[in-house]
N, C-alpha and C positions, 0 to 999 in steps of 0.2 A: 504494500500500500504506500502511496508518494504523501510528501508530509501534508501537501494541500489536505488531502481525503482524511487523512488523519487526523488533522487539528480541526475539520471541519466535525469527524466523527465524536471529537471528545468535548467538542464545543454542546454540541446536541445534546449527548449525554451526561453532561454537569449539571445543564439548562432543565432537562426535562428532570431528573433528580430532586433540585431544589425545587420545582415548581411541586413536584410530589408532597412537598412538605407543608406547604401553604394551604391557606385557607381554605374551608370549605363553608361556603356558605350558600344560600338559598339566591340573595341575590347580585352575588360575589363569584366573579370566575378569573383563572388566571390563565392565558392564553402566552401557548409558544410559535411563534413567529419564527419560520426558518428557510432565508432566501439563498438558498447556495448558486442560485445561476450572477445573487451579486454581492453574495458571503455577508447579508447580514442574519443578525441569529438574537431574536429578544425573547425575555417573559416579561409579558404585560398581564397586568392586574386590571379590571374592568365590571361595574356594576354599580350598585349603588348600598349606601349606608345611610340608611335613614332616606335624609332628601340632598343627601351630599354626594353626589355625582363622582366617583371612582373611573378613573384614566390615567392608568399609572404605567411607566415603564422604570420594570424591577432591576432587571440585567439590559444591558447590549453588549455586544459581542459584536465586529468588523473584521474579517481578513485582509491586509490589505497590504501589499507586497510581498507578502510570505510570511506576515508576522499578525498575531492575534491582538488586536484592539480591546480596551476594555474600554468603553467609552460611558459606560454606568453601572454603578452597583451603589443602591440605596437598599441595604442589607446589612446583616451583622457579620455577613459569610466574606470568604475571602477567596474569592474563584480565580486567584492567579496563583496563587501557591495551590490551590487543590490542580491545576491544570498545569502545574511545573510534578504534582505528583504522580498525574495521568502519563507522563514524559514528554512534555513540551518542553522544549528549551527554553529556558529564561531571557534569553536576550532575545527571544520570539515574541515577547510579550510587550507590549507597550501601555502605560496607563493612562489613555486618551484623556480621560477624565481629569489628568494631573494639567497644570501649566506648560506647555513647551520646555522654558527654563527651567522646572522644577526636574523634569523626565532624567535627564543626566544620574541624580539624587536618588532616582529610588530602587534600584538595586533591579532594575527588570533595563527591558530592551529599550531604545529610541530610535527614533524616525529619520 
């Protein structure tokens, strides 16, 4: 398997994992979102609480040069080391999320 297919396979299975964990509710769904013709990959949260209207994106995930983007995590989880455990290489990992200038600093990959 080439690493694309690979990091695309272990992206999915992190995703769909955590999304297992989540909520269950009546008027509460969390939906996995997985575009590999253009390597994005989210769980979204979607529904209502009460009359407060739920549209939430939990994770995102981007491939994009050969290196996996984390471009969201509003979680307690830490899906870059879970995905350097799956054997992504760390310098494969970029935290979109972080500042440009901060990226150098946080011990994962840059762009």
């Amino acid at each position: 398997m080439d690493k694309l297919t690979t990091y695309r396979k272990h992206i999915k299975d992190l995703l769909s994992q955590y999304a297992s964990w989540g909520r269950q509710e009546e008027n509460w769904e969390s939906q996995l979102i997985f575009d590999e013709e253009r390597d994005h990959y989210l769980w979204f949260d979607l529904g209502w609480e009460g009359s407060k209207r739920i549209y939430y994106s939990v994770i995102h995930f981007d491939i994009k040069d050969g290196k996996i983007w984390l471009q969201q995590n509003a979680t307690d989880l830490n899906p870059a080391e879970d995905l350097i455990e799956m054997g992504v290489l760390r310098e494969d990992i970029v935290l979109g999320l972080q500042p440009p200038f901060k990226r150098p600093f946080t011990n994962y990959g840059v762009a």
